[in-house]
N, C-alpha and C positions, 0 to 999 in steps of 0.2 A: 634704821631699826629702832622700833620705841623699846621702853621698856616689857612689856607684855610679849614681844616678839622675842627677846631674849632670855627673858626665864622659862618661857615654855620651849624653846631650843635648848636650854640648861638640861632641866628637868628632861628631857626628850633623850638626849645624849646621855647624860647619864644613866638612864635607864637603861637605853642602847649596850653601851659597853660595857656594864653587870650584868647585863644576860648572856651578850658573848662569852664574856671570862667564867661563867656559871660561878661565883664565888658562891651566892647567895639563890637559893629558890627562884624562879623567872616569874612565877608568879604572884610569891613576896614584894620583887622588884616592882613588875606593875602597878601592882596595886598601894604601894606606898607611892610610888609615882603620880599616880590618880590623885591619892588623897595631898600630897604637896599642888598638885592643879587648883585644887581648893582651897585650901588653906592659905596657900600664896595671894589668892585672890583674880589668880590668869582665867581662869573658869567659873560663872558661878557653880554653886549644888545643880541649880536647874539644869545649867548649861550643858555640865559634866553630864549628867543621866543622861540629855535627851541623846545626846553620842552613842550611848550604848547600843548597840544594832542588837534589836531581840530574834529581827527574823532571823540572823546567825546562830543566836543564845539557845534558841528551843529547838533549830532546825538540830542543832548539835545535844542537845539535852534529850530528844525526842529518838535519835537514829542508836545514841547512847544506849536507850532503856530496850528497844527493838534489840539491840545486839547483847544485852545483858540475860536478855529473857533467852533467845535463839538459842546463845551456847550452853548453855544448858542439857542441851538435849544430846549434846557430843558427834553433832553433823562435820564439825569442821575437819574431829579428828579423824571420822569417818572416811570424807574424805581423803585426806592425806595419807591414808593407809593404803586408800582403794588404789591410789593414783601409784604407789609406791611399787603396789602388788603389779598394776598394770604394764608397768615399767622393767620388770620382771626383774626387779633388784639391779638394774644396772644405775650407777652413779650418778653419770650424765644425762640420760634420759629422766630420771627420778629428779634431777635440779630442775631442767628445762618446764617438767610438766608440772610441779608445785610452783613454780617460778610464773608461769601462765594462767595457771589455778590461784594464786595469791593475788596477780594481777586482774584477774574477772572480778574477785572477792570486792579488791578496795575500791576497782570501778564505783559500788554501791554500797560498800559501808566506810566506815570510817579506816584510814590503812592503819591506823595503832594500832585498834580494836584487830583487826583483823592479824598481825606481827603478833599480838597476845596469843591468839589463836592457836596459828599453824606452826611458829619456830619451834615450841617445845616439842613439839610431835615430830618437825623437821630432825632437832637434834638428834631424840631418841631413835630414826629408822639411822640418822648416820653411824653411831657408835655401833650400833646394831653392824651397818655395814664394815665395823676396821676405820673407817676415816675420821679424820679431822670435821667436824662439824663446819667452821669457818666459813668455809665456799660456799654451802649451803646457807645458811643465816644470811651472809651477807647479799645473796643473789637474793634471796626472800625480800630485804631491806628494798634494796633496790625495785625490785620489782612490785613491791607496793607503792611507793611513789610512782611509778611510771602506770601503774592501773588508774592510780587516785585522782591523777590528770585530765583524763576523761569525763568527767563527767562531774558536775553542779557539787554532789557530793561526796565526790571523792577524797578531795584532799582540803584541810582548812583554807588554803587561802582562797579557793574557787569557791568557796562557801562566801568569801568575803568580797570577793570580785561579782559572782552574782548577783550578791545584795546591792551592791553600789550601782553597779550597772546595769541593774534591771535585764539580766542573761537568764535565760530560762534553759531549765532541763536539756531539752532539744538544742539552742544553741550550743550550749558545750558539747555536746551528743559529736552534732552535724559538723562541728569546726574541729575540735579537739580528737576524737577518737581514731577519723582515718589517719593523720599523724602518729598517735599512739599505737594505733595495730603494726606500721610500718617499723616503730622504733623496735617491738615486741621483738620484731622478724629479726631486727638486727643482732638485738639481745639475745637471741637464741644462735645466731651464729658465731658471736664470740664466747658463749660461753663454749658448744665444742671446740673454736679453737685455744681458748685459752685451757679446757678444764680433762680435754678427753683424754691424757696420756698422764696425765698426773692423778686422776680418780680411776683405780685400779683393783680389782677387786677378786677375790676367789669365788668359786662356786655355792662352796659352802654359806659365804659370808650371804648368798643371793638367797641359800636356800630360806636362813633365818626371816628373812623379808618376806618372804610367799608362805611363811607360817602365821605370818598376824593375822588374827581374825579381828576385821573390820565391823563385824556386827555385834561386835560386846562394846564396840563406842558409843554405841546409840546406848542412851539411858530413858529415855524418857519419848517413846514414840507420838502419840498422842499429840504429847505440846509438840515436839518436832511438826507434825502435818500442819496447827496451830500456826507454830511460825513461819514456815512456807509460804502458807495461805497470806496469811497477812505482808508477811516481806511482797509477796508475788504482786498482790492489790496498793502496796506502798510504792515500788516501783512503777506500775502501770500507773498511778495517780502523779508520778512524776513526770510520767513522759507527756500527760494530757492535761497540764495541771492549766495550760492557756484557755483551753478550752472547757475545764472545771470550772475556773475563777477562783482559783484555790493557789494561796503559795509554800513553796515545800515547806516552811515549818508549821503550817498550819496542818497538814497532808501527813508528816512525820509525829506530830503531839496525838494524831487524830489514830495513824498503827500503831503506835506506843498505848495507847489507854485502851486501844482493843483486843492489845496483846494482853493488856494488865488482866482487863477483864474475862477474856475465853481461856489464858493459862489459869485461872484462881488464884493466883500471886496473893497467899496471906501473907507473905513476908515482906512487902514492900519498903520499910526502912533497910532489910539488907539490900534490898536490891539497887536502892536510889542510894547508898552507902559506895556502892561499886563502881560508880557512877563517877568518869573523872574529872571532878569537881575544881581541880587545878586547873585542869587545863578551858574549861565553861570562866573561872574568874581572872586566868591568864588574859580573857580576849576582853573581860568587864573590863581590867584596868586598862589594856592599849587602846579600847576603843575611845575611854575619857583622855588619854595624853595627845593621842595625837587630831585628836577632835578640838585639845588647845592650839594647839599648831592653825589648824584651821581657822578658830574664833579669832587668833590673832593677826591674822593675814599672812602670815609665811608661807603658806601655800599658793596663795594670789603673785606674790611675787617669784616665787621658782616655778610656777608652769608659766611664767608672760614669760622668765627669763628662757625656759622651752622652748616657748612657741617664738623666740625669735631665733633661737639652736635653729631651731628643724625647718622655719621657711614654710617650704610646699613639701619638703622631703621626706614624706610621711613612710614610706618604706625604709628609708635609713634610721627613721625612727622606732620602727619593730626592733627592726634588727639590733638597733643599740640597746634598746630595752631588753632585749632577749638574751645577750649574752653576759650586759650587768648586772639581768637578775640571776643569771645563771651564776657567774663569779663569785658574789658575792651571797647569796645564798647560800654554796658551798662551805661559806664560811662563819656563817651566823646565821640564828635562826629566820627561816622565809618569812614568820606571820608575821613579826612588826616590821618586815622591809617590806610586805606586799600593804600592810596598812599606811604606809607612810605613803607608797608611790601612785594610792587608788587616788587620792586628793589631785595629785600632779597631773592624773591622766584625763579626771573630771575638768580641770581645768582649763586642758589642751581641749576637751570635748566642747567647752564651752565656743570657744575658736572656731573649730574643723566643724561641728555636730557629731551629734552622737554616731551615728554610722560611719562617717568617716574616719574615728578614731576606733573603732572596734578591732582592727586587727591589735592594735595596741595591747587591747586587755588578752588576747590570746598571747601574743608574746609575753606578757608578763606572768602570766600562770603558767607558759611551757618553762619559762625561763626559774620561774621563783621552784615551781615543784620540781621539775628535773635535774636544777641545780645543787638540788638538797642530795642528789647521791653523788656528791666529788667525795663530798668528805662526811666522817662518822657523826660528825656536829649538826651535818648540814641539813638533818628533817627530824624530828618526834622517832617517828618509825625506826632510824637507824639508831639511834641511841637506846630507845626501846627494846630492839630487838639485839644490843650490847649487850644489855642488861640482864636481859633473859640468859644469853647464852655464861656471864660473867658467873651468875646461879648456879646454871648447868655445872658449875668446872671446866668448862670452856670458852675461856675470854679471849673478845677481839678487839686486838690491842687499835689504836689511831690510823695505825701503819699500814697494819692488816686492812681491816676496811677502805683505805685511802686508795692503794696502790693497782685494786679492783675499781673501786666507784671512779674513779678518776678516769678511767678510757671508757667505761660506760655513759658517764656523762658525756663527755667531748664529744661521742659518739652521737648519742643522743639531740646534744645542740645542732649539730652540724645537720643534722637531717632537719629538725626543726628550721634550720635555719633556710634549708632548703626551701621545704615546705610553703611556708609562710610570704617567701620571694613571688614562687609560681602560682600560688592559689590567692593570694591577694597586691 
């Protein structure tokens, strides 16, 4: 190892284990990160910048401003009423169907954005109902990561797997989704067995539920249709974007400025204010550190040291990937473990080709986003939607979240792991 392969491993690790420990902001961390790249001299300025993936940058600044404008209109809470009412106040039905309905949501927006959403309106129908909020939030958590997996842009790091690997809409579509409808199913059968005898409820408490009125959510009909239209021609532009010549952050800057323009948006510094700006400069700074890593050769020598691991053994190689990203995902954040291992997998791609390593990148985004519901750490969305409910006056503690996400994951893996045996 020269010296350059060592400081950027410093620097690399160190960043690593202060964002685990959360002592310090993750995005303070990055980006101080970044700028020690440069200053040390492991990176040039140039070098640094040219790392920063923008197709990620806008695709997520773009789906951002879409989703900033959308809720507005009070569709989400809408929903959540509607589903609440259709459920006819029962507990377990009312998880399953917001749980399903959250998971369609993050399929095509961002799953934070979308945890921002629906938890608070989550909480509010549970107290409504006598219960503990808990079960509820927590299933929502979960079930945003497992929608967010599906599709290009669902969940960040498929945002960053696509970029690398040049995976289009349709690919993650066609590879990801029937796994995720299959996991959904399962999801929905542990929660009646885990949830149906312990969520319990009186008549009364049902009746309060079937008295929401779901049409004073909507505030703003007009831009509601506004957004529709546009989400509607955003998604269609993603599923045909091969056949466009168009790439999704070009596609997503392109709904976002038509949104700006058909809602009248005079306020656009509040809007671009709300906008999470942390988390857009969390991915600046990882994408310059571990882009050192690269300029340095460290990645040249752990995928050779791979590719002599794995042989021909290209299936034992999903597999291992899938359940180390699942692990350890669980336990630290997925983006900068799915940013470090895109390098490793390009690597290996270089060896095998490109198609022959693609199941790889599927195991790594079942592994990296499903892994994130063992533990409350282990995605954006579950800490998020802590957060929200810690607000509420009903916080969930490590324990709480772990001891649910924990058999949901396993669960989850294990079919993927399935999965991924027999289909490729």
């Amino acid at each position: 190892m020269n010296t350059q392969m060592i400081l950027s491993l410093v620097v690399f690790g160190a960043m690593y284990v202060l964002i685990t420990l959360a002592i310090i902001n993750e995005t303070a961390v990055a980006l101080f990160a970044a700028m020690l790249i440069i200053v040390l001299g492991i990176s040039s300025q140039a070098q640094a910048f040219a790392h920063i993936d923008l197709s990620v940058i806008f695709l997520l600044i773009g789906m951002m401003i879409i989703m900033g404008i959308t809720k507005q209109t009070g569709v989400f809470q809408f929903l959540a009423i509607k589903i609440a009412k259709f459920a006819r106040g029962e507990p377990v039905s009312i998880i399953i169907l917001l749980s399903l309905t959250t998971a369609v949501i993050s399929a095509f927006l961002d799953n934070v954005t979308t945890v921002l959403i629906i938890v608070p309106i989550t909480i509010l129908i549970a107290v409504e109902l006598g219960l503990s909020p808990t079960p509820f939030i927590i299933m929502q958590a979960i079930a945003s990561n497992v929608g967010g997996t599906a599709t290009l842009i669902g969940d960040p790091p498929n945002i960053m797997i696509g970029s690398a690997a040049h995976l289009t809409f349709m690919d993650f579509l066609t590879n990801l989704a029937p796994v995720i409808l299959i996991i959904l199913g399962v999801n929905t059968l542990f929660v009646i067995l885990i949830f149906r005898k312990k969520l319990q409820v009186t008549n009364e408490r049902k009746a309060r539920i079937m008295n929401f009125d779901e049409s004073k959510a909507i505030e703003n009909k007009p831009l509601l249709i506004k957004s529709l239209v546009v989400m509607g021609l955003v998604i269609a532009a993603f599923l045909f974007h091969g056949v466009l010549n168009l790439e999704p952050a070009t596609i997503a800057m392109a709904g976002a400025v038509l949104l700006m323009i058909l809602s009248g948006a005079k306020d656009l510094e509040r809007l671009f204010a709300e906008l999470e700006w942390s988390t857009i400069f969390f991915f600046v700074g990882l994408f310059v550190v571990v882009g050192a890593l690269v300029d340095a050769g460290l990645m040249t020598l752990v995928s050779n040291w791979l590719i002599s691991m794995i042989g021909n053994r290209l299936k034992f190689a999903q597999l291992a990937i899938l359940w180390i990203s699942a692990i350890l995902s669980s336990v630290v954040n997925n983006i900068p473990f799915v940013a470090t291992m895109i390098p490793l997998i390009q690597g290996v791609g270089t060896h095998f080709g490109a198609q022959a390593v693609q199941p790889l990148w599927w195991a790594l985004s079942l592994g990296a986003c499903l892994g994130g519901n063992g533990t409350l750490i282990g995605a954006s969305a579950n800490v998020v939607s802590a957060g929200l409910a810690t607000k509420s006056g009903h916080p969930v503690s490590f324990w709480d979240f772990t001891k649910y996400g924990l058999i949901f994951m396993f669960a989850s893996i294990v079919v993927s792991s399935m999965y991924l045996f027999l289909r490729y």
